[in-house]
C-alpha positions in Angstrom: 50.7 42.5 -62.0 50.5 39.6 -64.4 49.4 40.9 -68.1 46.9 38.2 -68.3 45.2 39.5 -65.0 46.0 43.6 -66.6 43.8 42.5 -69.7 41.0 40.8 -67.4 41.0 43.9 -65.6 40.8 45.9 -69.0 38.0 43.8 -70.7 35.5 44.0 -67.5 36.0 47.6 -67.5 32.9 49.4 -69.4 33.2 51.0 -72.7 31.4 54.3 -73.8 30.8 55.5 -77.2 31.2 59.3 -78.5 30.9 61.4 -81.4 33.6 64.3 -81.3 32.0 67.3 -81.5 34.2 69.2 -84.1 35.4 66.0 -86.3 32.4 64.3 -85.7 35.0 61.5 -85.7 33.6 58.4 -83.7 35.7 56.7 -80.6 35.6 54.5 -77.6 36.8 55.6 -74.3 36.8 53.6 -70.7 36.8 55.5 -67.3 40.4 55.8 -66.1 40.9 54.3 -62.6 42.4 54.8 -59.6 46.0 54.0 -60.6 45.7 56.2 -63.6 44.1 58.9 -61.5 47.0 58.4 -59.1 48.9 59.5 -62.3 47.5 62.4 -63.2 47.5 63.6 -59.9 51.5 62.8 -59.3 51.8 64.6 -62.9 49.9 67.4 -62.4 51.3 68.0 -58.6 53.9 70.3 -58.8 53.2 72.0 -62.3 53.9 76.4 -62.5 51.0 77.8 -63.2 51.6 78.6 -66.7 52.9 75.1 -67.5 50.0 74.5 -70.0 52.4 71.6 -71.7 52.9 69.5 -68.2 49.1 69.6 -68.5 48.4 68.1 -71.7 51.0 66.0 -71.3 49.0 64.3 -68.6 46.1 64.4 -70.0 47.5 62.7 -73.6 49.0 59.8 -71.5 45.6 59.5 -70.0 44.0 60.3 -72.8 45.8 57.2 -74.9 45.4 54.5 -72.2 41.8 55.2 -72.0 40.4 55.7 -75.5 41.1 53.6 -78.6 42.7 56.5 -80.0 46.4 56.7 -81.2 47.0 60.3 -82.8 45.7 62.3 -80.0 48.3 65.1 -81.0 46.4 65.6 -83.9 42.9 67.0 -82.3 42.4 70.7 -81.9 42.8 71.5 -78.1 39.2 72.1 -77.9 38.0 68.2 -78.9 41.1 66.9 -76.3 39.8 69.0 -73.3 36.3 67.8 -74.5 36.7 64.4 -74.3 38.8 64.6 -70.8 35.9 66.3 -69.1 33.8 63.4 -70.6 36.1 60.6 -69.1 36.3 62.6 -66.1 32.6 62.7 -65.3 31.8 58.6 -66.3 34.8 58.5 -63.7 34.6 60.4 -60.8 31.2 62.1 -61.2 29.7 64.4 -63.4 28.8 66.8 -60.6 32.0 68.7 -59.3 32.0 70.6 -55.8 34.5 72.5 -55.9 35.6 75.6 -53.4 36.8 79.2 -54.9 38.8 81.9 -53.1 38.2 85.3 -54.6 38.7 88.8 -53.0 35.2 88.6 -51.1 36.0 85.4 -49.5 35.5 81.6 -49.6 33.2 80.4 -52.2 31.6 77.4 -53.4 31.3 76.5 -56.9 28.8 73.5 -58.8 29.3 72.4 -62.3 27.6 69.7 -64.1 30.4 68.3 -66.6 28.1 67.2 -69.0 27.3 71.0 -69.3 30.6 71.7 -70.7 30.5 72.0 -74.0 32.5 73.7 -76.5 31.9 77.6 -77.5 32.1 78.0 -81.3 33.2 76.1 -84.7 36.0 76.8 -87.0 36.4 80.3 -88.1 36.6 81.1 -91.8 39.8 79.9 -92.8 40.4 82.5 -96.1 42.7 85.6 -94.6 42.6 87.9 -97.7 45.3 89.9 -97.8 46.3 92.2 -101.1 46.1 92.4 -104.8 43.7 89.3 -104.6 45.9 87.3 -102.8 44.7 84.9 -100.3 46.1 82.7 -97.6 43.8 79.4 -96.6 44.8 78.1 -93.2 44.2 74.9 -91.2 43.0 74.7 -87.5 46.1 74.2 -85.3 46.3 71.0 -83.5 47.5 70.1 -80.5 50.4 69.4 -81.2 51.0 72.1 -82.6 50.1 74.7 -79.8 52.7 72.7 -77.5 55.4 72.7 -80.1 54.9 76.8 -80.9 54.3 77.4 -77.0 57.0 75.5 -75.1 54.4 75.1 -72.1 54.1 78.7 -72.0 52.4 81.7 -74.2 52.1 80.7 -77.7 54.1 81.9 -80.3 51.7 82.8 -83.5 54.5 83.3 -85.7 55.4 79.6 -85.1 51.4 78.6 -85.0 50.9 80.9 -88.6 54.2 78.5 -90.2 52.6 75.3 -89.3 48.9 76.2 -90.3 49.7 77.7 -93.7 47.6 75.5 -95.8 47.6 77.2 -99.6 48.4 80.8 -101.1 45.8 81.6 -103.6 45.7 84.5 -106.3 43.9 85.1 -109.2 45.9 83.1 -111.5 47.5 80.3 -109.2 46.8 78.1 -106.1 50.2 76.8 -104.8 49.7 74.5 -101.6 51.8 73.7 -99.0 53.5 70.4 -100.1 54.9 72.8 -103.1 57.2 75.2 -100.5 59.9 74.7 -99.0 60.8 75.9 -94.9 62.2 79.1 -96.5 59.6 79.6 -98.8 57.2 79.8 -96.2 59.0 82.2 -94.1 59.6 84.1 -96.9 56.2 84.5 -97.0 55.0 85.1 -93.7 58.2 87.6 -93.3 56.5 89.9 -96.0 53.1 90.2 -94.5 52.3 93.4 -93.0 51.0 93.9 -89.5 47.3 94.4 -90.9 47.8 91.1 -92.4 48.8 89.3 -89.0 46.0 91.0 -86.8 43.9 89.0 -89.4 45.4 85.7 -88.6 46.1 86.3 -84.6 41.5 86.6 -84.9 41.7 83.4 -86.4 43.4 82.0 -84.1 41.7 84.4 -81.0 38.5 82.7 -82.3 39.1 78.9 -82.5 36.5 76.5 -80.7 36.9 76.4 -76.6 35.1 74.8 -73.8 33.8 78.3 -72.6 31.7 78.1 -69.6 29.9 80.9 -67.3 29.2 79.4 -63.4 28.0 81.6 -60.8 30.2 81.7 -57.1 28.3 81.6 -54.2 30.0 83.1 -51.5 29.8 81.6 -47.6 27.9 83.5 -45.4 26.9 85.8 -47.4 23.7 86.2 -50.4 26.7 87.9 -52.6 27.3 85.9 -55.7 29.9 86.5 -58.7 30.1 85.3 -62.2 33.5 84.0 -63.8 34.0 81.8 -66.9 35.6 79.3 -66.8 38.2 78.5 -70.2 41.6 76.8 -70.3 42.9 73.9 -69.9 44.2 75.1 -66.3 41.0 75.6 -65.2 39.3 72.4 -66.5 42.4 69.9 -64.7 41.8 72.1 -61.9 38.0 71.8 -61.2 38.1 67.9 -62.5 40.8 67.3 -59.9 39.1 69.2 -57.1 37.6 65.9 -56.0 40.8 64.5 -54.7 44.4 66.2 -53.9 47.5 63.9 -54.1 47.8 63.8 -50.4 44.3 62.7 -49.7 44.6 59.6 -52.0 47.6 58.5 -50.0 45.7 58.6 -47.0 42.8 57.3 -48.0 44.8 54.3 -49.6 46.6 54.1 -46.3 43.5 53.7 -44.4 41.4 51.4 -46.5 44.7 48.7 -46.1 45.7 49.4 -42.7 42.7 48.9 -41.5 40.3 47.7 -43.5 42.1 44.8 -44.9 41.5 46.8 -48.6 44.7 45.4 -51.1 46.4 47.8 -53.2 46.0 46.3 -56.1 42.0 46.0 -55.8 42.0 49.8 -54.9 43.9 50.6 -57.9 41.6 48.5 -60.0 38.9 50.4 -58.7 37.0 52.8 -60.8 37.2 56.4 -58.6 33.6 56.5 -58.3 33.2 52.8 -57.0 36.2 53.3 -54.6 33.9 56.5 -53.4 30.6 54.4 -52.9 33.1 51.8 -51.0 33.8 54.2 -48.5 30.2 55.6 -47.9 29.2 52.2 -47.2 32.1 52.0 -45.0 31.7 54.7 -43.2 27.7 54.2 -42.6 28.7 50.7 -41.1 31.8 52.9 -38.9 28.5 54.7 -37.9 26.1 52.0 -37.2 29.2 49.9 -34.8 29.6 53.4 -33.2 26.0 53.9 -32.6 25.4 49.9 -31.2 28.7 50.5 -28.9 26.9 53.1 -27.1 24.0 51.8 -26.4 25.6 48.7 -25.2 27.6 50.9 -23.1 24.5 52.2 -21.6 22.8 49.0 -21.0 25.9 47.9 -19.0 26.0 51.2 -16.9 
C-alpha cells in the first residue's frame, strides 16, 4: 500500500481521548482494524497457556500502533490491560458474548467492557523491616514483570531488585542511584523470610482489572460465579468475537463473492466490517425470499 494512501487511511480514522486511571496520565488512542486484529489474532494463535509474555507482546505492538504512546513498557500491567479493553470495545463492541465450558456444561457468558475497571490503587509502598529500617518500593512496570517472569510465573526476587526504590533508617536515606548491582543484592540477600512475605503482599496487592460475571448454563436455571483477572482471560474474552479461522473465511467470502477487496476489508474498522455483513446478509435474505415467490408464481 502506498504510505500516502496508509496516512489517509490513518487521519480518517477517529481518535478517542482517555485519562489513565492510575497515572491519570492523558492519551489518544484509535480503534485497531481489521489488519491489526488479523495480528493479534495470528499472534496470539498458538500461545501455551501460561505464555503471559507472547500476550503482552501482542498487545504492546497493538498497543503502540494504536495510541500516541511510545513507552508502553513503562505502565503497570493493570493501566496496559485497561486501556486494551478500551480499544477493544470502541472496536469490536463493548458488549462481548462469549461461551464457557465448565464441569456442569456449556455456558454463556455477557460482559459489558466498559464495566471493567481496575480493582484497587497502589499499596503502601514503606516495607518496615528492623531496627528502624525501612525499604520504600516502586510499583513494577510492565516491563518489568516480563523481564522477572520469562512468559511464565514471576520471579519476586527478580521483581523486589528492580523495584527497590530507597533504604531508609533513622539517620540516613540512601536511594537507589547511590548502589550498585551488588549492593542491592547484598541487601535483598540479608532479609529474612518475614521481611519478604511483606514485599510478596505488596506485590499480591497491586491494581488489577478484577471482575465477578455470572455463567448461565444452557438448559438449565443453574448459574455460577467466576472472576475474571489476568491478562489470559481479558485476550481471551476480547477475542471471543472472532477465531483466526473465521476471519479467513469470512475474508474469503466477502472477495470471492462479493467483489469485497482486501485491502478495503483490512481498512475496515471490525465493527463496520460487522454491520457490512448484516446488511449483506438481510439483502442474501430478501433475494432468497423474492426467488421463492417468483418460483411460485411460475408454478
Amino acid at each position: 500500500m502506498p504510505d500516502r494512501l496508509e496516512k489517509l487511511i490513518e487521519k480518517t480514522t477517529p481518535r478517542y481521548n482517555v485519562t489513565l486511571p492510575l497515572l491519570k496520565r492523558k492519551l489518544t488512542y484509535r480503534p485497531f482494524l481489521v489488519k491489526e486484529e488479523k495480528v493479534l489474532l495470528i499472534s496470539t494463535a498458538d500461545l501455551d497457556q501460561d505464555d503471559i509474555a507472547g500476550r503482552y507482546k501482542a498487545i504492546i505492538l497493538l498497543l503502540e500502533n494504536c495510541t500516541d504512546l511510545n513507552d508502553i513498557g513503562s505502565l503497570s500491567p493493570a493501566e496496559v490491560d485497561w486501556l486494551f479493553v478500551q480499544i477493544r470495545a470502541r472496536s469490536v463492541n463493548n458488549i462481548v458474548k462469549a461461551s464457557y465450558t465448565s464441569s456442569v456444561g456449556n455456558a454463556s457468558v455477557e460482559v459489558d467492557l466498559e464495566h471493567l475497571e481496575i480493582d484497587g490503587d497502589f499499596p503502601d509502598p514503606l516495607i518496615p523491616l528492623r531496627d528502624g529500617i525501612e525499604m520504600i518500593l516502586s510499583p513494577p512496570s510492565l516491563d518489568d514483570i516480563l523481564e522477572c517472569g520469562e512468559g511464565k510465573k514471576t520471579d519476586n526476587f527478580c521483581l523486589l531488585k528492580k523495584c527497590l526504590n530507597e533504604i531508609r533508617s533513622k539517620d540516613d536515606i540512601i536511594k537507589r542511584e547511590e548502589m550498585s548491582e551488588e549492593d542491592i543484592n547484598s541487601f535483598i540477600d540479608s532479609l529474612s523470610v518475614e521481611h519478604l512475605d511483606k514485599t510478596r503482599k505488596y506485590f499480591n496487592n497491586l491494581p488489577s482489572i478484577k471482575k465477578e460475571i455470572t455463567v448461565k448454563h444452557e438448559n438449565s436455571e443453574e448459574s455460577q460465579t467466576i472472576i475474571l483477572s489476568g491478562i489470559r482471560d481479558l485476550l481471551s474474552l476480547c477475542l471471543s468475537h472472532m477465531s483466526l479461522s473465521a476471519y479467513y473465511e469470512i475474508n474469503f467470502a466477502l472477495m470471492q463473492h462479493h467483489n469485497y477487496s482486501l485491502h478495503d476489508l483490512e481498512s475496515m474498522i471490525p465493527w463496520e466490517r460487522d454491520v457490512y455483513i448484516t446488511y449483506l446478509k438481510s439483502w442474501l435474505e430478501e433475494q432468497k425470499q423474492e426467488q421463492q415467490k417468483r418460483m411460485k408464481k411460475a408454478y
